[in-house]
C-alpha positions in Angstrom: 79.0 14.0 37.4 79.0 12.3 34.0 76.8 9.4 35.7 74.2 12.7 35.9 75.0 14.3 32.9 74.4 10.9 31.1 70.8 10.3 33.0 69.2 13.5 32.2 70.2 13.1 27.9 68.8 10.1 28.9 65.6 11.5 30.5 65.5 14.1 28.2 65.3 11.8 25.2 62.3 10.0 26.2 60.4 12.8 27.3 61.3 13.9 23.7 60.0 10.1 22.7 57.2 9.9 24.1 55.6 13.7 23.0 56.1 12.7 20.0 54.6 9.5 19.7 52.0 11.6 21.2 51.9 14.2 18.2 51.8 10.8 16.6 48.6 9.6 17.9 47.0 12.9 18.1 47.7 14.3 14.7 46.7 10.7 12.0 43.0 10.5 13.4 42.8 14.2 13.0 44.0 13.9 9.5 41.9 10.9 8.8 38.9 13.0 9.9 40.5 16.0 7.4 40.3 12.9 4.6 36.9 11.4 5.3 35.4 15.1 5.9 37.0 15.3 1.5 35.2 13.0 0.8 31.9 13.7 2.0 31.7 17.9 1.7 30.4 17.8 -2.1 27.4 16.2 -0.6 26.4 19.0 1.8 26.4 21.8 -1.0 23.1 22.2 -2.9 24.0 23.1 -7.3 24.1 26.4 -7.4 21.0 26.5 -10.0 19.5 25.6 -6.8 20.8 27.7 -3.8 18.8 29.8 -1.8 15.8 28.0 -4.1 13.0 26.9 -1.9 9.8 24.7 -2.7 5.9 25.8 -2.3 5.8 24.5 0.4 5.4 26.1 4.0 8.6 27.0 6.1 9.0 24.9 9.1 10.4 28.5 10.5 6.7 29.5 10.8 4.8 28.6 13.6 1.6 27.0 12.1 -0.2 31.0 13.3 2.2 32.7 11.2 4.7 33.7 13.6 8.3 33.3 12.8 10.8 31.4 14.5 14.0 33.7 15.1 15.3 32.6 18.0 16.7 28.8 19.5 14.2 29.1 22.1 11.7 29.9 19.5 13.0 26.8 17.6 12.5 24.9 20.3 8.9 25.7 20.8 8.5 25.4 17.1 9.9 21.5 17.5 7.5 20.7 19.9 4.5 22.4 17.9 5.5 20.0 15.0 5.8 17.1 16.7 2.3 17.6 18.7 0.2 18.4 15.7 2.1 15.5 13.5 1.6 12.7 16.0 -1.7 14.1 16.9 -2.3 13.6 13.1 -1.2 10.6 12.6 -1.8 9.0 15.9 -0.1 9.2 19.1 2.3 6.2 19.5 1.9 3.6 22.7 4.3 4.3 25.2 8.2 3.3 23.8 9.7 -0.4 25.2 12.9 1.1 26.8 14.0 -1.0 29.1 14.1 -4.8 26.8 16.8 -6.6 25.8 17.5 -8.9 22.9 16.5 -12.7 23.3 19.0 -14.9 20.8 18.0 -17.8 19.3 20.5 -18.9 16.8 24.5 -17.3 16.2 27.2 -17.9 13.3 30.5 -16.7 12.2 30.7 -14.9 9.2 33.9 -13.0 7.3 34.7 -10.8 9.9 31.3 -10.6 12.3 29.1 -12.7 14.7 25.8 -12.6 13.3 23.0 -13.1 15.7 19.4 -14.0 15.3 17.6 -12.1 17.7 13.7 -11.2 18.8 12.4 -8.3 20.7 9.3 -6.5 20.8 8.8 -4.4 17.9 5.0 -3.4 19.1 3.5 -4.0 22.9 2.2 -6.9 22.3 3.9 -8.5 19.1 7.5 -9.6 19.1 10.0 -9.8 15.4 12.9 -11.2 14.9 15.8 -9.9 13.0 19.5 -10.1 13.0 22.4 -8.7 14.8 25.6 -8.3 13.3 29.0 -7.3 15.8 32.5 -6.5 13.9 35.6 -9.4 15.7 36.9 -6.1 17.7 37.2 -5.0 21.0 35.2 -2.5 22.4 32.9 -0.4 21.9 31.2 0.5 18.1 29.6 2.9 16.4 26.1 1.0 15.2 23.5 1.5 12.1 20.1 0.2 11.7 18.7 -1.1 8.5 15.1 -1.6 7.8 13.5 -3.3 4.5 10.7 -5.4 3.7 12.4 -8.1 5.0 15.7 -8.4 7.3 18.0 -11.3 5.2 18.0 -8.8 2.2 20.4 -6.0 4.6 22.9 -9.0 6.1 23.5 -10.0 2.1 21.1 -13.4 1.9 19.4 -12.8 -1.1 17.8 -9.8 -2.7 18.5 -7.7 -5.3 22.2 -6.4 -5.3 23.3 -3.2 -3.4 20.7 -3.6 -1.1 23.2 -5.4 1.8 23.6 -2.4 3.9 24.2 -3.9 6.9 26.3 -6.5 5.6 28.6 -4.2 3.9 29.0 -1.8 6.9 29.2 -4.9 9.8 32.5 -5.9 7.6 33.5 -2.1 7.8 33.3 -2.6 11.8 29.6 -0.9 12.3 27.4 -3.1 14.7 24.9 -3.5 12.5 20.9 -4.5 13.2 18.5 -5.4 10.4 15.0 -5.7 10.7 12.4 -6.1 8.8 8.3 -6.6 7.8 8.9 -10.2 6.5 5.1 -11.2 7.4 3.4 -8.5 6.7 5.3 -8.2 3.4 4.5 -11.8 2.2 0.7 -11.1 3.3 1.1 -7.7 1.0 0.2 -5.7 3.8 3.7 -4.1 4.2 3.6 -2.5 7.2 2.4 -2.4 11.3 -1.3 -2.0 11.8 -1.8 -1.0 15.4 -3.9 -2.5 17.3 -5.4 -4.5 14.2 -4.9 -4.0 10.8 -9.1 -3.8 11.0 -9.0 -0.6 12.9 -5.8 1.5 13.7 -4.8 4.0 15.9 -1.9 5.2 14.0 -1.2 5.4 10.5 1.5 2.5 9.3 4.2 4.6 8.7 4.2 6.1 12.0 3.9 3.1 14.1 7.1 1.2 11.7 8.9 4.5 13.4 7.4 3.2 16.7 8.8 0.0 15.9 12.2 1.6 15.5 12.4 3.4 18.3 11.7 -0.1 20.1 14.7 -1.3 17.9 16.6 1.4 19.0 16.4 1.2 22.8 17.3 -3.2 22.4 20.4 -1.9 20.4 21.6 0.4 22.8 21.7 -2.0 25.7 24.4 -4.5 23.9 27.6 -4.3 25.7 29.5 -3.4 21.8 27.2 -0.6 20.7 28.2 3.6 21.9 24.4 3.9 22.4 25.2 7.8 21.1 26.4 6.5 17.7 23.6 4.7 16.3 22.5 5.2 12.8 19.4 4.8 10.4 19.5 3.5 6.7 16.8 2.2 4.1 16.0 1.6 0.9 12.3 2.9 -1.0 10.0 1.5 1.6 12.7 0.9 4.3 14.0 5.2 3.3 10.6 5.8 3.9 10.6 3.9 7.1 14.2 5.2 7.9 13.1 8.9 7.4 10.0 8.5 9.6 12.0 6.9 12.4 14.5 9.3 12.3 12.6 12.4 12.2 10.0 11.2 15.0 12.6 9.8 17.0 15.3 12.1 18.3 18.0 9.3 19.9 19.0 8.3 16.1 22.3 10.0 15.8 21.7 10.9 12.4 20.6 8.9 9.4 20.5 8.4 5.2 17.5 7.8 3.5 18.0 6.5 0.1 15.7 7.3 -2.8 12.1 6.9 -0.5 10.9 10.4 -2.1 11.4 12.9 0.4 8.2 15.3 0.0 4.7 14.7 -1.1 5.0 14.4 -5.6 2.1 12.8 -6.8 3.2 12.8 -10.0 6.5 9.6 -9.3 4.7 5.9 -8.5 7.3 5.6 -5.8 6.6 8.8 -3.9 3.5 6.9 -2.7 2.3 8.0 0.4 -1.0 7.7 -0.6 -1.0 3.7 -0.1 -3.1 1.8 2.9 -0.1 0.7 4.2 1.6 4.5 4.7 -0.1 7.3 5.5 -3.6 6.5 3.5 -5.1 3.9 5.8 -8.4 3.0 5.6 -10.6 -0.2 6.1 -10.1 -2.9 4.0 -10.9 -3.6 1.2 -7.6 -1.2 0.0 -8.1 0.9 -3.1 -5.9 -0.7 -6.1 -2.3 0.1 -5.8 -0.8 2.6 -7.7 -1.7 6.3 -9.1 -4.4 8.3 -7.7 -7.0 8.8 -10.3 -10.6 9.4 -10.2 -11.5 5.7 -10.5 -8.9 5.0 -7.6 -8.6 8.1 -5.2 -6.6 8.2 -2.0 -8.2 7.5 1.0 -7.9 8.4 4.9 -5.2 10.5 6.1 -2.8 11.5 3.2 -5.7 13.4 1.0 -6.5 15.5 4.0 -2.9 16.3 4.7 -2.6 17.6 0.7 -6.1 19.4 1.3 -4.7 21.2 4.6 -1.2 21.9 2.7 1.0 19.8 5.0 4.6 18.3 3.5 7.3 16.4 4.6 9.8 19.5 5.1 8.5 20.0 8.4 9.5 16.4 9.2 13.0 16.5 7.8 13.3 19.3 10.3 12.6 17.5 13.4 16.5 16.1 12.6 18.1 19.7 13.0 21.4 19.5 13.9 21.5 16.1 13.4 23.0 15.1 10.4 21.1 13.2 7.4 22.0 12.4 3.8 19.2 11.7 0.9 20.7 9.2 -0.9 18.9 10.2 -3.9 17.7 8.2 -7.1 14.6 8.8 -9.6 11.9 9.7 -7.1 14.1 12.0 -5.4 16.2 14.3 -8.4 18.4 16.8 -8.0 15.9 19.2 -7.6 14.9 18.0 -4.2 17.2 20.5 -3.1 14.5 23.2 -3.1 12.8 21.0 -0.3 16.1 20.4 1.7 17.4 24.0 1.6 14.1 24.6 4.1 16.3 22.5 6.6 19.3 23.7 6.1 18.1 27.1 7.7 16.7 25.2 10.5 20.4 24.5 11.3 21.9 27.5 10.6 19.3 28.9 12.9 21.0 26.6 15.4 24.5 27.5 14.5 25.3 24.2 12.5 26.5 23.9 9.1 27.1 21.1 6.6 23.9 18.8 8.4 22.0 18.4 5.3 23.2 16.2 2.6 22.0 14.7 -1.0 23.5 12.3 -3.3 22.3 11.8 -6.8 21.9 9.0 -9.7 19.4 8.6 -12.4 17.5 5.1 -11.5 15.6 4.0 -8.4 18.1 1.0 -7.3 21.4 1.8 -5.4 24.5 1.7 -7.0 27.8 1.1 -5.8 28.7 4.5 -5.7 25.8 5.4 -3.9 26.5 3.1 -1.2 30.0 4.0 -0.7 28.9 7.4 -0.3 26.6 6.4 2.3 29.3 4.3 4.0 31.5 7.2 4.1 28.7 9.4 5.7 28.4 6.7 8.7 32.3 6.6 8.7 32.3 10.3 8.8 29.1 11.1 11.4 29.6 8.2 13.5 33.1 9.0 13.9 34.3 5.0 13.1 38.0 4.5 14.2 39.7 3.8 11.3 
């Protein structure tokens, strides 16, 4: 009987073990999530000097006729209306590459990643190469995209500083990919001209989205990569790029856009939309870079999307729910807000809250702060296993 007695404490005792190692494992990601979630909420409330402050410009809650949009159903008409008359716009792209895979050509060991050299189609009939960074873990990762003139800048070989993104979040145990427009950019042409950069059938900007999208569906395929947890990031040119990309492409699971200026502003050199290589494409020869001016207009698309009152809010709300954070610098102030709060309503349309971030500092260039924050955003919306 006291053999019994003896068994069942002893039974007892590990059932009490092992529910608690349980509790154990349940409740410390829960509470990292609690920690991470700290760190990020600031970013998700607009100043109150600007709450419930909106910009001139139209609500993406309006069909283009005038109707409102009150319902999800109506919303996702509404999407679909935005996305039709943009791309028809701007060009509608060539059918997206979904079924490549990456072709490697060279592979290294660095801190605590493999770093590939890969090539892929970026455009039907023109391949890039850029490179592919996988975390020394098992399993399957989270994954972020990185886009910049050039693709050595984002793995940390050369560049100006703070500009390493997918260096810094590869060591944080992102997959990370970085590509860039390393010819095009030496040739001062920037950007994708499709089919030549002679005559195009979609403005730059929207066929560097294009590109990404092609990105996208090579990065999804690689064993390591959740295919539901990949990210967008860029810089100026490559925020641009990233916000583009993200908004036109709905498999990015959400995405930060640092300092590319988020709405139309004629009036900030960096804002410039305007140029050849964006969404103001015309034959060469380009008009001079820089300001518009009556000696040096804008030409092609971008004057007659001012003309016709078009803005970038009803872009940024092609991401609703899906999170984004404006990683903001000089050409895009605190008062971008006014443009943002447009897409916050989206979401709360859709039942979401806390979708629509900004981050501030004074200057153009990222800072360390600003890229910790964005770090922290991944960690956060990506759900990294810390």
């Amino acid at each position: 009987m006291k053999i019994y007695t003896l068994a069942g404490f002893l039974l007892i005792f590990i059932l009490f073990l092992f529910c608690a190692k349980r509790r154990e494992n349940t409740n410390y990601p829960n509470q990292n999530r609690i920690e991470e979630w700290g760190k990020i909420a600031p970013f998700f409330s607009p100043p109150e000097k600007f709450s419930n402050d909106y910009s001139d410009n139209r609500s993406p809650l309006l069909f283009y006729n005038g109707d409102s949009v009150g319902t999800v159903e109506d919303w996702q008409k509404r999407r679909k209306e935005i996305l039709t008359r943009w791309n028809g716009m701007m060009g509608n792209w060539p059918e997206v590459l979904t079924e490549q895979t990456f072709e490697f050509l060279d592979t290294i060991h660095r801190d605590n990643f493999i770093q590939h050299r890969v090539k892929f189609y970026w455009t039907p009939d023109e391949k890039t190469e850029g490179y592919l960074l996988i975390p020394d873990k098992k399993g399957v990762s989270p994954a972020v995209m990185t886009l910049f003139y050039e693709p050595e800048t984002a793995i940390g070989i050369g560049g100006k500083p703070y500009r390493d993104f997918a260096y810094q979040l590869a060591k944080r145990g992102f997959v990370t990919l970085s590509v860039g427009t390393t010819e095009a950019t030496k040739q001062k042409n920037y950007s994708l001209f499709y089919p030549s950069i002679d005559s195009v059938a979609v403005q730059p900007l929207s066929m560097l989205a294009y590109a990404a999208a092609n990105a996208w569906n090579a990065l999804s395929k690689v064993k390591n990569v959740d295919s539901t947890r990949i990210g967008i990031v860029g810089h100026s040119f490559g925020g641009k790029w990233a916000m583009f990309s993200s908004c036109l492409y709905e498999k990015f699971a959400c995405a930060v856009w640092s300092d590319p200026g988020i709405v139309f502003d004629e009036s900030r050199p960096s804002v410039n939309y305007w140029e050849p290589w964006y969404l103001g494409y015309h034959p060469k020869p380009w008009r001079e870079r820089g300001m518009i001016t009556e000696s040096n207009p804008a030409n092609g698309l971008y004057p007659e999307l001012v003309k016709m009152e078009y803005d970038l809010t009803d872009l940024h709300a092609l991401m609703a729910p899906r999170p984004f954070l404006v990683s903001g610098g000089s050409e895009d102030p605190p008062e971008r807000w006014r443009a943002l709060n447009h897409s916050i309503d989206v979401n709360k349309l859709l039942g979401f809250d806390n979708r629509v971030g900004m981050t501030n500092r004074p200057l153009h260039g990222p800072t360390e702060e600003s890229n910790e924050q964005i770090y922290q955003f991944f960690s956060y919306f990506l759900k990294l296993d810390l």
